[in-house]
C-alpha positions as CSV (number, residue, x, y, z in Angstrom):
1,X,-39.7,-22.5,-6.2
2,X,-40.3,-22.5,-1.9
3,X,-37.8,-20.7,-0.1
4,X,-36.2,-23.4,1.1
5,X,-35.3,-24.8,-2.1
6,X,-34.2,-21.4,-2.9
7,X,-31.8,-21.1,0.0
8,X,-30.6,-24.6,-0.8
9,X,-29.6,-23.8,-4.9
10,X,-28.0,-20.1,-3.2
11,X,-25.9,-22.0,-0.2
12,X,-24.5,-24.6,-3.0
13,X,-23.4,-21.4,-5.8
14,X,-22.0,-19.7,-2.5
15,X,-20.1,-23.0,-1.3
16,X,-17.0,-22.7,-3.3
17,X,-16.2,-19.7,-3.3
18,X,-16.8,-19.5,0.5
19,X,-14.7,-22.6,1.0
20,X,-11.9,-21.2,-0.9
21,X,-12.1,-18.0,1.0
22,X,-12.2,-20.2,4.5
23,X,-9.1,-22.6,3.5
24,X,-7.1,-20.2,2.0
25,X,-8.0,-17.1,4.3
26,X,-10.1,-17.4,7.3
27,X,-7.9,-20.9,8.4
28,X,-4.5,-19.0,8.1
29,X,-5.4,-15.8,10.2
30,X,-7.0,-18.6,12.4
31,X,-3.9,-20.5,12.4
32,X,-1.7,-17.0,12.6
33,X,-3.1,-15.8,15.6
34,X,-3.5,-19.2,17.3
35,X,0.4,-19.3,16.6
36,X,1.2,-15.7,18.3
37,X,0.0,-17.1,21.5
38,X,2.8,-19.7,21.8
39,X,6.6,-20.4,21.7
40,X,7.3,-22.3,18.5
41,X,10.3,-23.1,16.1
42,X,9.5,-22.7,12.3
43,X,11.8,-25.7,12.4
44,X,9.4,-28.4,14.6
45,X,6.1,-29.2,14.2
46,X,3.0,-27.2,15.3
47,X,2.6,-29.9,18.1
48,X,5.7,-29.0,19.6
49,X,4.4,-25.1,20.3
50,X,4.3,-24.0,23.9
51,X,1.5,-21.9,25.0
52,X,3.0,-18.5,26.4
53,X,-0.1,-16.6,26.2
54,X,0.6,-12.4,25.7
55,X,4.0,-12.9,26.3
56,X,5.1,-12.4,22.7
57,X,2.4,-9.1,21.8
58,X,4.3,-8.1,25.5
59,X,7.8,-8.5,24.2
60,X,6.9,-5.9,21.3
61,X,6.5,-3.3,23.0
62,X,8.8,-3.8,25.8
63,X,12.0,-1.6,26.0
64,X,14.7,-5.0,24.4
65,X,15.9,-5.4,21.1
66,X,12.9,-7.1,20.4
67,X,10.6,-4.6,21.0
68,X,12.9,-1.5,19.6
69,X,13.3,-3.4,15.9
70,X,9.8,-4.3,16.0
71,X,8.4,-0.3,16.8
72,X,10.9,0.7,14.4
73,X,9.9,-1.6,11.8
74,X,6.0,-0.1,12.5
75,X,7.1,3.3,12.0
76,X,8.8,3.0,8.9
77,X,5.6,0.9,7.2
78,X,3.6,3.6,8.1
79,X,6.2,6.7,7.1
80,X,6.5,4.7,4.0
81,X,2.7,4.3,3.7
82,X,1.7,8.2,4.7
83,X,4.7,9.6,1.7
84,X,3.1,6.9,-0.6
85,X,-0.5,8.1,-0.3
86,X,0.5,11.8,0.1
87,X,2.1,11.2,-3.8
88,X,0.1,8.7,-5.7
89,X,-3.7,10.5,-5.0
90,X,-2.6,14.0,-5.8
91,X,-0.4,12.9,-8.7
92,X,-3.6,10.4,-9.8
93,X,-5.4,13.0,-9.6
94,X,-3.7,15.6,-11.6
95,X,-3.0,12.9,-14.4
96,X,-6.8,11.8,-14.2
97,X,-8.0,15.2,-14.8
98,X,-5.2,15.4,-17.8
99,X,-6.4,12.3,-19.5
100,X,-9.9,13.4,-19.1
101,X,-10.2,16.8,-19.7
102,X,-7.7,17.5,-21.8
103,X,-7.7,17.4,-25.2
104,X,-4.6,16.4,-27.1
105,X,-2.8,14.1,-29.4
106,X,-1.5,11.4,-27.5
107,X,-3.8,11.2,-25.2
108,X,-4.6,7.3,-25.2
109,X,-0.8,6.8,-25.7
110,X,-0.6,8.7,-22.3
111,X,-3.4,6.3,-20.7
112,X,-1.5,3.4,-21.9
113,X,1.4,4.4,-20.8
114,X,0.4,5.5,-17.8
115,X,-1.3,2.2,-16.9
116,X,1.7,-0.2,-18.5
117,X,3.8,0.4,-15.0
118,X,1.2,-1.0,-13.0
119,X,1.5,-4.2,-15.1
120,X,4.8,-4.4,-14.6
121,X,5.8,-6.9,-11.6
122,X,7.1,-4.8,-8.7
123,X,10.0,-6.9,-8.2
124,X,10.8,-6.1,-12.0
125,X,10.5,-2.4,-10.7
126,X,13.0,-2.8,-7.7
127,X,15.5,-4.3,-9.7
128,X,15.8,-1.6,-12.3
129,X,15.1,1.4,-10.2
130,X,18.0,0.3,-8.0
131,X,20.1,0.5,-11.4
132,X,18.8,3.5,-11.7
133,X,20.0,5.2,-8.4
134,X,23.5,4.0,-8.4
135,X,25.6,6.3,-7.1
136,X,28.6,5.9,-9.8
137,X,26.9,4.7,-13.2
138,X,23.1,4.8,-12.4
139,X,21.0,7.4,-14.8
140,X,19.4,9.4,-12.0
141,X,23.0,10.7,-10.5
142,X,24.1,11.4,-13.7
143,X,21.0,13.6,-14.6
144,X,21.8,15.6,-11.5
145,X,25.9,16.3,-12.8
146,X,24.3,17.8,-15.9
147,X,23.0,20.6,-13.4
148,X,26.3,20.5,-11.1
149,X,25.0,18.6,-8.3
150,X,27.2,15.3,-6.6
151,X,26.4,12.4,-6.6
152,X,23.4,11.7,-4.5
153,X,23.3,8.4,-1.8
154,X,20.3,7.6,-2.9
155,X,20.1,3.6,-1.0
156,X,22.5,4.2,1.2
157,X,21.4,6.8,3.5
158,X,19.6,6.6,6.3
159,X,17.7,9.9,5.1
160,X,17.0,9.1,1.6
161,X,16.6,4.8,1.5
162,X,13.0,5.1,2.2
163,X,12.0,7.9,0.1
164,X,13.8,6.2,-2.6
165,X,11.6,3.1,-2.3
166,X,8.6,5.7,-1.8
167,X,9.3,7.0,-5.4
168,X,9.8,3.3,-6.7
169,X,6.4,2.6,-5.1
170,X,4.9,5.5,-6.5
171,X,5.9,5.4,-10.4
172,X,5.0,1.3,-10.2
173,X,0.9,2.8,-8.8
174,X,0.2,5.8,-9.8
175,X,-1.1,4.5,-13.1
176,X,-3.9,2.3,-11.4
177,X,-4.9,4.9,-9.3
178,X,-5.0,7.1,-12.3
179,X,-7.3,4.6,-14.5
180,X,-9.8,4.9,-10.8
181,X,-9.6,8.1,-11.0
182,X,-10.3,8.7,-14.7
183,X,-13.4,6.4,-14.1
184,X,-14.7,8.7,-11.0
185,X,-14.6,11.6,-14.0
186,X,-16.5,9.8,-16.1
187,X,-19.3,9.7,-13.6
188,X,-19.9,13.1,-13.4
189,X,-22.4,14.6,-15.7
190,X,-21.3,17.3,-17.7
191,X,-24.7,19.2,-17.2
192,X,-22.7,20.2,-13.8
193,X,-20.2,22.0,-15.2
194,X,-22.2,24.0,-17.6
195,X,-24.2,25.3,-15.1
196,X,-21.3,26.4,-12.7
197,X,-19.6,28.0,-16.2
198,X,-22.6,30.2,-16.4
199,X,-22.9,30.9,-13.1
200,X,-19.3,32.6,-13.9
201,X,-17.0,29.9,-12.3
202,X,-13.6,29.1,-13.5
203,X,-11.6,26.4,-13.7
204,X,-9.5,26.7,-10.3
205,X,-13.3,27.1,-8.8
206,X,-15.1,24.5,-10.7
207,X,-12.2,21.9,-9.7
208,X,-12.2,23.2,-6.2
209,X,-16.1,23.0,-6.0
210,X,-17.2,20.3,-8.2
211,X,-15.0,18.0,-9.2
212,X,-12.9,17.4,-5.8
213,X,-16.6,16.9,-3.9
214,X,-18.1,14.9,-6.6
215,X,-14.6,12.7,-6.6
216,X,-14.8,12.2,-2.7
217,X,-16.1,8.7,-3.4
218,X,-13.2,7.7,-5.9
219,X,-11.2,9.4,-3.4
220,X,-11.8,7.2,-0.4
221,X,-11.4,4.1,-2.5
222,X,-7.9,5.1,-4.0
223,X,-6.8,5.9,-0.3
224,X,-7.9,2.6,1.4
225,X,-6.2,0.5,-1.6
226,X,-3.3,2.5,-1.5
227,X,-2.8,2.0,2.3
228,X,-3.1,-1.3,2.0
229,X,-0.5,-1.7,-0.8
230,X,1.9,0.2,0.8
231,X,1.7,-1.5,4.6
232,X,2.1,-5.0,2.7
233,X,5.0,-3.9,0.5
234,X,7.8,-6.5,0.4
235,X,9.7,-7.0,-2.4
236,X,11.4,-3.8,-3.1
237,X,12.5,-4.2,0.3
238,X,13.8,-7.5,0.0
239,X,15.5,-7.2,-3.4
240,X,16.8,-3.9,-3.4
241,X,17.8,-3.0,0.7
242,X,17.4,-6.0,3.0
243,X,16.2,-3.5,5.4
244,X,18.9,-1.1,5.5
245,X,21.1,0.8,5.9
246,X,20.9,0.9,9.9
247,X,17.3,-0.8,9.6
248,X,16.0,2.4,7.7
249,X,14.5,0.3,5.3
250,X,13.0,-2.6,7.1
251,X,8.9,-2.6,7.4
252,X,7.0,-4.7,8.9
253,X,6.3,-7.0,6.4
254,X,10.5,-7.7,5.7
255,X,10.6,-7.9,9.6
256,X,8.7,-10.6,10.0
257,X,9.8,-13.0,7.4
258,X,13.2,-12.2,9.1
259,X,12.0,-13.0,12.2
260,X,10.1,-15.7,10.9
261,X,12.0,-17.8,9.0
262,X,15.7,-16.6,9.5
263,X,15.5,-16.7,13.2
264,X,13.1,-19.4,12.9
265,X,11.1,-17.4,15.8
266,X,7.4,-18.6,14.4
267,X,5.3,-17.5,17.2
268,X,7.0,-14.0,17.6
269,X,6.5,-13.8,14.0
270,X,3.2,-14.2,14.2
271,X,2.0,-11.5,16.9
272,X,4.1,-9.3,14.8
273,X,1.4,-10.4,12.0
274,X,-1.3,-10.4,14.1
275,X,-0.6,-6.5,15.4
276,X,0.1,-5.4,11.5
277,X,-3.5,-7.2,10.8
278,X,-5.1,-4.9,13.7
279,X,-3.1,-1.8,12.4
280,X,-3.9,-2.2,9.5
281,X,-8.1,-2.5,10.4
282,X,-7.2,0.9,12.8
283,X,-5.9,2.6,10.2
284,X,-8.9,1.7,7.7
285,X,-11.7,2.3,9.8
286,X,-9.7,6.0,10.8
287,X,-9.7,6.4,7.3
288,X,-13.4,5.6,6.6
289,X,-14.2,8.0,9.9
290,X,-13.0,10.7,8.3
291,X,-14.9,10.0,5.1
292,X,-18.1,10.3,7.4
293,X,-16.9,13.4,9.4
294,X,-16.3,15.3,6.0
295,X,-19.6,13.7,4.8
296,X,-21.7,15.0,7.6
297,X,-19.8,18.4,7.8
């Protein structure tokens, strides 16, 4: 088979995938951030937009209501993003390293279980986690009387609302990130350990210096997924707070279907978008950086 014939069979196996992946991805950013440039109603036609070049990205970070709900909104993705990563790796970790190491009865009851939350659809999760913090009937409050402490405001505090949904987030993940984790374990020969056992290393010092390093890989992976779930989480936002109270609740992602479609602002909408895409590259490629520093330190 020539090379040219070659190309031609690999360009037609690649063409529908990349087709899908242009109509369904590449054409809506296109069409996203074509949008953010211009004036237009949700309500009219794309015709109808009016180009008004920067002046919506300007509007979000000027000192109006506009610009204030919108920072807000950016801060409390990533505070919502930061607490979810800072709980799901360390608890994936310590339940990878339980599943894996550990011997026990139970222990592929554990894995199961473990994983099953995952499977369940988040806005399942929202619904019965906000049964569950209550204030008068809901389980969690009435754990804490058993102890003598009040009733805690778990939703409706500015102080708590967004931890609360951190915790939601965090039982619905951790059990993915556990299964990754588990599967980084796997890939580490046992020879290693034996040889750092008779070197007279124990198992605070063998986790420390083998199994952390050797995870670093798994690591990095589990972090970038996990900041990516987290900056595009919607529905426990939407089903459970609305945003609140006082706008505690309301990330990016909630923002802009709110200014989207409620205030039928569709260009404004979409610089919001637009800035949450480029966040969200920022925030992977910092992550990545860091990978290489450690890597080359």
């Amino acid at each position: 088979m020539t090379i040219s014939r070659q190309r031609s069979w690999t360009a037609a196996f690649l063409a529908p995938s990349v087709g899908l992946i242009a109509v369904f991805i590449f054409a809506p950013i296109a069409l996203t951030v074509w949008l953010s440039l211009h004036k237009w109603s949700t309500a009219t036609p794309f015709g109808e937009a009016e180009w008004v070049g920067r002046d919506n990205f300007n509007r979000l970070f000027e000192s109006g209501s506009v610009g204030r709900d919108f920072r807000q909104a950016l801060r409390n993705t990533f505070v919502y993003a930061g607490l979810s990563i800072g709980l799901i790796v360390p608890l994936s970790v310590l339940f990878g390293v339980i599943v894996h190491r550990v011997a026990f009865r139970g222990t592929t009851f554990l894995r199961t279980v473990l994983f099953s939350t995952y499977t369940v659809p988040m806005i399942a999760v929202a619904i019965v986690w906000s049964k569950l913090y209550s204030p008068t009937e809901g389980p969690l409050n009435q754990a804490l009387g058993w102890f003598g402490v009040g009733p805690q405001p778990w939703l409706s505090d500015t102080g708590t609302a967004l931890f609360s949904l951190v915790l939601l987030n965090v039982w619905q993940q951790v059990g993915y990130f556990t299964v990754l984790v588990v599967a980084g374990l796997t890939q580490i020969p046992a020879s290693v350990y034996e040889a750092a056992a008779l070197d007279g290393a124990r198992r605070g010092r063998l986790f420390i210096g083998i199994t952390l390093p050797l995870l670093r890989r798994t690591l990095l992976f589990c972090v970038v997924i996990a900041l990516i779930n987290a900056i595009q989480v919607f529905e426990p936002v939407a089903a459970v707070t609305q945003g609140g109270p006082v706008g505690s609740t309301n990330v990016l992602t909630f923002h802009i279907r709110e200014v989207g479609i409620a205030r039928s602002q569709g260009g404004l909408a979409s610089s919001m978008a637009v800035t949450l895409l480029l966040a969200l590259m920022v925030a992977v490629s910092l992550v990545f950086a860091l990978a290489r520093r450690s890597d080359d330190t």
